[in-house]
N, CA, C and O atoms as a MOPAC input file, in Angstrom:
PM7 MOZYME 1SCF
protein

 N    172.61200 1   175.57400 1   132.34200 1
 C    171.20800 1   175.62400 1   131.98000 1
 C    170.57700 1   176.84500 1   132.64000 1
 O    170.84200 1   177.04400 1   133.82500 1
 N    169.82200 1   177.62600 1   132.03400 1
 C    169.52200 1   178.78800 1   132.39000 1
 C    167.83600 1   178.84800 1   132.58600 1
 O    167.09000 1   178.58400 1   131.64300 1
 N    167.49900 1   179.10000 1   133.47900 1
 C    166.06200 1   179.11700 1   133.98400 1
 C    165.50100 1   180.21000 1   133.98100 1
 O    164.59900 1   180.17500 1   134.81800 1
 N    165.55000 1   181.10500 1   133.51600 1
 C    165.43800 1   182.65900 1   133.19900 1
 C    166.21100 1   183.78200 1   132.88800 1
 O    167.20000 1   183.60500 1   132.17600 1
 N    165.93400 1   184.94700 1   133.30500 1
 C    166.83100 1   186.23300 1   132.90800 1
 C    168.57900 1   185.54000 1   133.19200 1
 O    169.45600 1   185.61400 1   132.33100 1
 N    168.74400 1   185.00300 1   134.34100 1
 C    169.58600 1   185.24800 1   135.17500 1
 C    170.56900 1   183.90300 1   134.87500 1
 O    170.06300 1   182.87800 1   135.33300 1
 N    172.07400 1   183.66000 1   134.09500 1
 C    172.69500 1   183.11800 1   133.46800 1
 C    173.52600 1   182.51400 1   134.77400 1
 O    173.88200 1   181.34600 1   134.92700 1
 N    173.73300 1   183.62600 1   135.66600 1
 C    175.21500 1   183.17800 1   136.44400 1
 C    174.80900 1   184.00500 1   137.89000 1
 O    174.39100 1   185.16200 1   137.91900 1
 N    175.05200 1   183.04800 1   139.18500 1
 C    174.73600 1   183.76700 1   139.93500 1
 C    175.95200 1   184.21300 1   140.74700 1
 O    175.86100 1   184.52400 1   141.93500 1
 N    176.87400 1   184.22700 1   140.18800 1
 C    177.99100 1   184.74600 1   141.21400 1
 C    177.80600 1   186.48100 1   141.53000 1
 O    177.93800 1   186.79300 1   142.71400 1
 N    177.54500 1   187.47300 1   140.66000 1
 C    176.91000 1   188.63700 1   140.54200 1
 C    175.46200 1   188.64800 1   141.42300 1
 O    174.66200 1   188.74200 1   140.49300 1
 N    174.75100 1   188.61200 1   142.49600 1
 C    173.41100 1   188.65600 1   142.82100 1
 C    172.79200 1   190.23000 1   143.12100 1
 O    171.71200 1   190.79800 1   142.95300 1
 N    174.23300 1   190.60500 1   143.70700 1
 C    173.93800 1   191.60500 1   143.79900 1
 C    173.38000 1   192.84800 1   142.18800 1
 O    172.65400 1   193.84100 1   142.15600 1
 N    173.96500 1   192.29900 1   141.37700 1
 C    173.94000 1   193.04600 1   139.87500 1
 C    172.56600 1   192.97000 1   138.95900 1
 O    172.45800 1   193.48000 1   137.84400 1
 N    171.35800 1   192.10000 1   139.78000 1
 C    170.21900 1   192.28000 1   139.17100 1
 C    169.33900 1   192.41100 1   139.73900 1
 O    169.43900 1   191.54100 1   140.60400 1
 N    168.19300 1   193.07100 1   139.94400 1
 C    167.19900 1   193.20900 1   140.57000 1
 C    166.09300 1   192.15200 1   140.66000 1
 O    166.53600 1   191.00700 1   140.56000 1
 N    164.49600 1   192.26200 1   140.85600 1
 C    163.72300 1   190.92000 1   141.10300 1
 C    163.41600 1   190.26700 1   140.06500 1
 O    162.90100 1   190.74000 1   139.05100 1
 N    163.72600 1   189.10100 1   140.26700 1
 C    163.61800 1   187.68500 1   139.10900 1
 C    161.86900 1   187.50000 1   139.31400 1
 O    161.40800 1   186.72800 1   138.47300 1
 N    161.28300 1   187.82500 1   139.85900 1
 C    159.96300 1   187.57300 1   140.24700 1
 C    158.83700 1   187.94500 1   139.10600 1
 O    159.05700 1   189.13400 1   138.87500 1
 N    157.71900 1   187.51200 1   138.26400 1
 C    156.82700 1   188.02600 1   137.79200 1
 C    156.32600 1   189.50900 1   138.20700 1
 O    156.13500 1   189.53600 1   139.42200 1
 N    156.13100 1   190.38800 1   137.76700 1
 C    155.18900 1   191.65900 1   138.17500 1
 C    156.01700 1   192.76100 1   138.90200 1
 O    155.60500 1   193.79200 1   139.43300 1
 N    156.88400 1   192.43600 1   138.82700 1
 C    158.09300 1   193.15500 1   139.75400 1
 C    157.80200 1   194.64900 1   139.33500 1
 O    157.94000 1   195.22800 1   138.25700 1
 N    157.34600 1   195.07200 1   140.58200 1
 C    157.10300 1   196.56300 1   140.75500 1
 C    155.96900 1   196.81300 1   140.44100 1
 O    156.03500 1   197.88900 1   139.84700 1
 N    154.44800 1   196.31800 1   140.48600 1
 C    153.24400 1   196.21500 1   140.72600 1
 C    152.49100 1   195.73900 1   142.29500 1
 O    151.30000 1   195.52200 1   142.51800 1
 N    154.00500 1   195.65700 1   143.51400 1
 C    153.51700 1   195.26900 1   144.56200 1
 C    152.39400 1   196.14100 1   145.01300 1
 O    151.24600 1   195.70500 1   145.10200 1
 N    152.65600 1   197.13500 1   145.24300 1
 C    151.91500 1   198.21500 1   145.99500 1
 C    150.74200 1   198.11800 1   145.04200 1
 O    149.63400 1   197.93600 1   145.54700 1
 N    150.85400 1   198.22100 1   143.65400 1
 C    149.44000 1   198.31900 1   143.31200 1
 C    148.66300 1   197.19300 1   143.52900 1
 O    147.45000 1   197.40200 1   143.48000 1
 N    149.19400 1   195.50200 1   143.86500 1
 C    148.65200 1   194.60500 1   143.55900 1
 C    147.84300 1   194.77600 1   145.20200 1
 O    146.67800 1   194.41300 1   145.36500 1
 N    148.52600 1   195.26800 1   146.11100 1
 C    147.97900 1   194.97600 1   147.30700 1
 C    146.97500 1   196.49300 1   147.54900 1
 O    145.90100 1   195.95900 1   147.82700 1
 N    146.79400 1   197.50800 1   147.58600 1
 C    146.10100 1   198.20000 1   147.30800 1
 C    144.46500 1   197.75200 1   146.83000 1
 O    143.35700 1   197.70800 1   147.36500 1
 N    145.18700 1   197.40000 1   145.21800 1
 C    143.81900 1   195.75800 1   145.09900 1
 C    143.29600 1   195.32100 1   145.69700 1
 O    142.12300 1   195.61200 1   145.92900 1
 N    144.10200 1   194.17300 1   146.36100 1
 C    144.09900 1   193.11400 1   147.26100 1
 C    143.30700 1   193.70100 1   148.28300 1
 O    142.43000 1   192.87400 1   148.53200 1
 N    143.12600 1   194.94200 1   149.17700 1
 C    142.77500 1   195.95400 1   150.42900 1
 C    141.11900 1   196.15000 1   149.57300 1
 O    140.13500 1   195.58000 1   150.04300 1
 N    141.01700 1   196.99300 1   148.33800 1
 C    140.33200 1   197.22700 1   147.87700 1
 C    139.25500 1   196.33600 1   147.53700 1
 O    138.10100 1   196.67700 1   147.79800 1
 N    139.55400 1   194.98800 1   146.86100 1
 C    138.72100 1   193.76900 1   146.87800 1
 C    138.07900 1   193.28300 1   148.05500 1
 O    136.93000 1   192.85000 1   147.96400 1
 N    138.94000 1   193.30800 1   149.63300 1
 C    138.76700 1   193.03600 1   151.03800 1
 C    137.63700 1   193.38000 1   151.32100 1
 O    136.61100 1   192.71400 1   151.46200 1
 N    137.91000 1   194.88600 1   151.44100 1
 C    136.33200 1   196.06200 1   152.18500 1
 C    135.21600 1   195.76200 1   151.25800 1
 O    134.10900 1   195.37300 1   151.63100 1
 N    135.63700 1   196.00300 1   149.78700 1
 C    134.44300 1   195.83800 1   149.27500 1
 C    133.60900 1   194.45100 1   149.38900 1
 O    132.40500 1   194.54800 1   149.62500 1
 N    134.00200 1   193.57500 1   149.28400 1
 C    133.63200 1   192.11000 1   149.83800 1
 C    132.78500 1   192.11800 1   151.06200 1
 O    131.61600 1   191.74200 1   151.14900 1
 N    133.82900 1   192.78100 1   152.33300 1
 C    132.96900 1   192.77200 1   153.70600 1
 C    131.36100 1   193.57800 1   153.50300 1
 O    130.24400 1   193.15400 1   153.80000 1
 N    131.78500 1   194.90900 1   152.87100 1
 C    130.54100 1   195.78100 1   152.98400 1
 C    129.45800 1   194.95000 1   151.81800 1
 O    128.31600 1   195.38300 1   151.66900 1
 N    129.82800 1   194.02900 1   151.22300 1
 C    128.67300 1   192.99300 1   150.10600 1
 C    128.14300 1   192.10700 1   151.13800 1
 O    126.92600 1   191.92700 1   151.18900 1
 N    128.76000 1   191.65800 1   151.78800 1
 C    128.51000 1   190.43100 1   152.88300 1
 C    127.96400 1   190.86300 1   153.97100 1
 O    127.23800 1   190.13200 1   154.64300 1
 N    128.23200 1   192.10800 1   154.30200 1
 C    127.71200 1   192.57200 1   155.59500 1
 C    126.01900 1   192.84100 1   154.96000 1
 O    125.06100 1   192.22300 1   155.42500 1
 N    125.87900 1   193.95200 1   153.74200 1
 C    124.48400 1   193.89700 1   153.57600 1
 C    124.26600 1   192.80500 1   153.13800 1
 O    123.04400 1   192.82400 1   152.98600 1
 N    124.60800 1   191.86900 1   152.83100 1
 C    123.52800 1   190.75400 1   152.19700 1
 C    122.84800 1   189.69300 1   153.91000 1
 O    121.84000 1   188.99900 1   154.04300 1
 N    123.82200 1   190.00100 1   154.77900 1
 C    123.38800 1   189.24900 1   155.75900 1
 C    122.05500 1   190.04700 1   157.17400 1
 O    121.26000 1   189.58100 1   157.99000 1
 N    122.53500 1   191.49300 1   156.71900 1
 C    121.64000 1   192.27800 1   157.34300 1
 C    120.23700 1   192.19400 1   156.36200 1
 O    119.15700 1   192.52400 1   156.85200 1
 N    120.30600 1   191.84500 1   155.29200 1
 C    118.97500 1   191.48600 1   154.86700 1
 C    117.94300 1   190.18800 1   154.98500 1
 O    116.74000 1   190.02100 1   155.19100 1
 N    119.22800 1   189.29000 1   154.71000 1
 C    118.99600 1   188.29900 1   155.25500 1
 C    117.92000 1   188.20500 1   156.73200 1
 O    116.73900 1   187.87500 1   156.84600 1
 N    119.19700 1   188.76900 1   157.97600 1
 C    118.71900 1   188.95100 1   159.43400 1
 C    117.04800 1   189.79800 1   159.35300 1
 O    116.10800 1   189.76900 1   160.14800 1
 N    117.14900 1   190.20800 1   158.59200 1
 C    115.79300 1   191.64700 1   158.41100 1
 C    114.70600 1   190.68700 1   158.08900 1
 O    113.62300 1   190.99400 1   158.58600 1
 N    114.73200 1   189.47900 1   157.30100 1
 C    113.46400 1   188.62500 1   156.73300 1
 C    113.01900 1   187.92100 1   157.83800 1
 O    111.87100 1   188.01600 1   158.27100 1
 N    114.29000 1   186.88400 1   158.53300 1
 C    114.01900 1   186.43000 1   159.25700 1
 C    113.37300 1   187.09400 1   160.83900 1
 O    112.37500 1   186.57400 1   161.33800 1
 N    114.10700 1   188.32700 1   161.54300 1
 C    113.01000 1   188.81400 1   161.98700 1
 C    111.70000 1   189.37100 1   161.94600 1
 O    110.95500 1   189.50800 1   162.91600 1
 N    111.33300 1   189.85900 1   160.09400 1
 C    109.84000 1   190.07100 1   159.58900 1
 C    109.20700 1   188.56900 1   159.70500 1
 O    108.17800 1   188.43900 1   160.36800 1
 N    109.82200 1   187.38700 1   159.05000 1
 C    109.29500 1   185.98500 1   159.63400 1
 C    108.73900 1   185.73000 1   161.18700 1
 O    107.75600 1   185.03400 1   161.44500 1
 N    109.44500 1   186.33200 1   162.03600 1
 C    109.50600 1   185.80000 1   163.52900 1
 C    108.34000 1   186.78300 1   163.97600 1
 O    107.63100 1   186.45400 1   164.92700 1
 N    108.08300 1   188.23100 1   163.17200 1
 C    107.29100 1   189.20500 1   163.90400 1
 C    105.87400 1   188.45000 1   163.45400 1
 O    104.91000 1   188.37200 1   164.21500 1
 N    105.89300 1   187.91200 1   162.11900 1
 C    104.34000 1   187.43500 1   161.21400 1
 C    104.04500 1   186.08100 1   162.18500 1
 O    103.01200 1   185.46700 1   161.92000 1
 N    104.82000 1   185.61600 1   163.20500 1
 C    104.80100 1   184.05300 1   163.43300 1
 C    104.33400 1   184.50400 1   165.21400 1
 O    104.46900 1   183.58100 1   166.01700 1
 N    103.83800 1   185.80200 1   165.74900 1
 C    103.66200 1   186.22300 1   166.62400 1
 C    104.88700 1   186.65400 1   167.49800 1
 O    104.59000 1   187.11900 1   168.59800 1
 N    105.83000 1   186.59800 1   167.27700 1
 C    106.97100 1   187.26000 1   168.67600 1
 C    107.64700 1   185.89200 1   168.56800 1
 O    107.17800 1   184.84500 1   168.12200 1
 N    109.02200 1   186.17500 1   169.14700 1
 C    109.74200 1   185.38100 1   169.53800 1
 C    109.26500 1   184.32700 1   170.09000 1
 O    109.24200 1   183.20300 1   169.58800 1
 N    108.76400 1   184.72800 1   171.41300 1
 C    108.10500 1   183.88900 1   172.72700 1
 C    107.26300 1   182.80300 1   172.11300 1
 O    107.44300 1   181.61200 1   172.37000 1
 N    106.14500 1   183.34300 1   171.12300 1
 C    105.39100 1   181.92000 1   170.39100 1
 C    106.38600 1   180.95800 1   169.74800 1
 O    106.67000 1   179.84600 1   170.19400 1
 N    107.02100 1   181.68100 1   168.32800 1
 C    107.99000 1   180.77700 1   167.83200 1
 C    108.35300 1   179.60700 1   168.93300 1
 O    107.96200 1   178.44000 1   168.88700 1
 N    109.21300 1   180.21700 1   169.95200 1
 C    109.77500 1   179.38700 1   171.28100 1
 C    109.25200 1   178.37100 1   171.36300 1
 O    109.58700 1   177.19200 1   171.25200 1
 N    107.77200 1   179.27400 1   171.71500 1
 C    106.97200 1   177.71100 1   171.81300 1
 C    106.10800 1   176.82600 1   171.47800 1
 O    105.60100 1   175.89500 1   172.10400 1
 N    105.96400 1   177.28600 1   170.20600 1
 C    105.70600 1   175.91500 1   168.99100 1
 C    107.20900 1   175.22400 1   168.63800 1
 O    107.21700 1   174.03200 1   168.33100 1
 N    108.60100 1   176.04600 1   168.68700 1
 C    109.29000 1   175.01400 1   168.40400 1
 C    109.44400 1   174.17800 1   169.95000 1
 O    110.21500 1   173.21900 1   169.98500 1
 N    108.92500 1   174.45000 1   170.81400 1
 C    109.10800 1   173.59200 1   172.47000 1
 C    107.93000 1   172.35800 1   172.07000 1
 O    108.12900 1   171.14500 1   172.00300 1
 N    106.55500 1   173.16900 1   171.81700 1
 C    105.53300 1   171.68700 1   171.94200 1
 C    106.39900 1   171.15000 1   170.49000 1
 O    106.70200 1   170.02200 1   170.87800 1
 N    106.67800 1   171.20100 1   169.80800 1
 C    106.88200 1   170.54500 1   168.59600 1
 C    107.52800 1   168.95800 1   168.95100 1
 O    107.26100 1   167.76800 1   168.78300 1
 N    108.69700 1   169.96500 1   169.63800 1
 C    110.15000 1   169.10500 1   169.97300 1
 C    109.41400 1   167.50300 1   171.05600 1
 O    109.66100 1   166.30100 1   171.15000 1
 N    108.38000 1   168.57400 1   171.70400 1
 C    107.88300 1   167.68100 1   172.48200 1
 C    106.99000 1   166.13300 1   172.02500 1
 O    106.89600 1   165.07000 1   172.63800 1
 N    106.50100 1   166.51100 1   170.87400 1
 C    105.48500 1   165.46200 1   170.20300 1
 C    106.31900 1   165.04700 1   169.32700 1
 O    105.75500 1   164.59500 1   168.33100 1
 N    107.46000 1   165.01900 1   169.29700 1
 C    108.74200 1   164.22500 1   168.37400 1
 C    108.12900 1   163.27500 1   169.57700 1
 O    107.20400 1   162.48100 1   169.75000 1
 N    109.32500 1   163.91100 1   170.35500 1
 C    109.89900 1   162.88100 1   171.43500 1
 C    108.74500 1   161.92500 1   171.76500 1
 O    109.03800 1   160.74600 1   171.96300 1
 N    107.70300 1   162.23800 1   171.82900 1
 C    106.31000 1   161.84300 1   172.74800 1
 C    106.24500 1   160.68200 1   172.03200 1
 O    106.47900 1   159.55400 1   172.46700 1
 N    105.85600 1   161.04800 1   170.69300 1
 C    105.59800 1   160.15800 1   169.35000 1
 C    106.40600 1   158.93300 1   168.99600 1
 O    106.09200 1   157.98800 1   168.27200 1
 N    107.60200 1   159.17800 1   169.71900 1
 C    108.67600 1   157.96300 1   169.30300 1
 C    108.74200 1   156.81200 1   170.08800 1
 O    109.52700 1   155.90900 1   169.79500 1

């Protein structure tokens, strides 16, 4: 019963790769490299924009230090409240 190209394996040495795509490695990974970076450099700006709102949020909300501490009394009148 024959499962592909390859009839008889006493010969292994006599055929080259039984594999799909055989001899598209280099280009497939090249790809593969190419898809990578471009991905990181999508993700990297989408999160530096991201980071950019949320510190325009934090600057409109007075500084860090306030944020701090409305989320401090906040936390506090949970707790108080319960």
């Amino acid at each position: 019963m024959a499962t592909g190209n390859v009839d008889n394996w006493l010969n292994v040495d006599a055929f080259g790769a039984i594999y799909p795509f055989a001899g598209t490695e280099v280009l497939l990974a090249i790809l593969g490299y190419a898809f990578w970076l471009i991905w990181h450099f999508i993700q990297i700006r989408k999160e530096n924009a991201e980071f950019q709102k949320d510190i325009d949020n934090i600057r409109q909300q007075g500084g860090p230090g306030k944020v701090l501490d409305d989320e401090a009394r906040r936390e506090i009148e949970d707790q108080v409240g319960q």
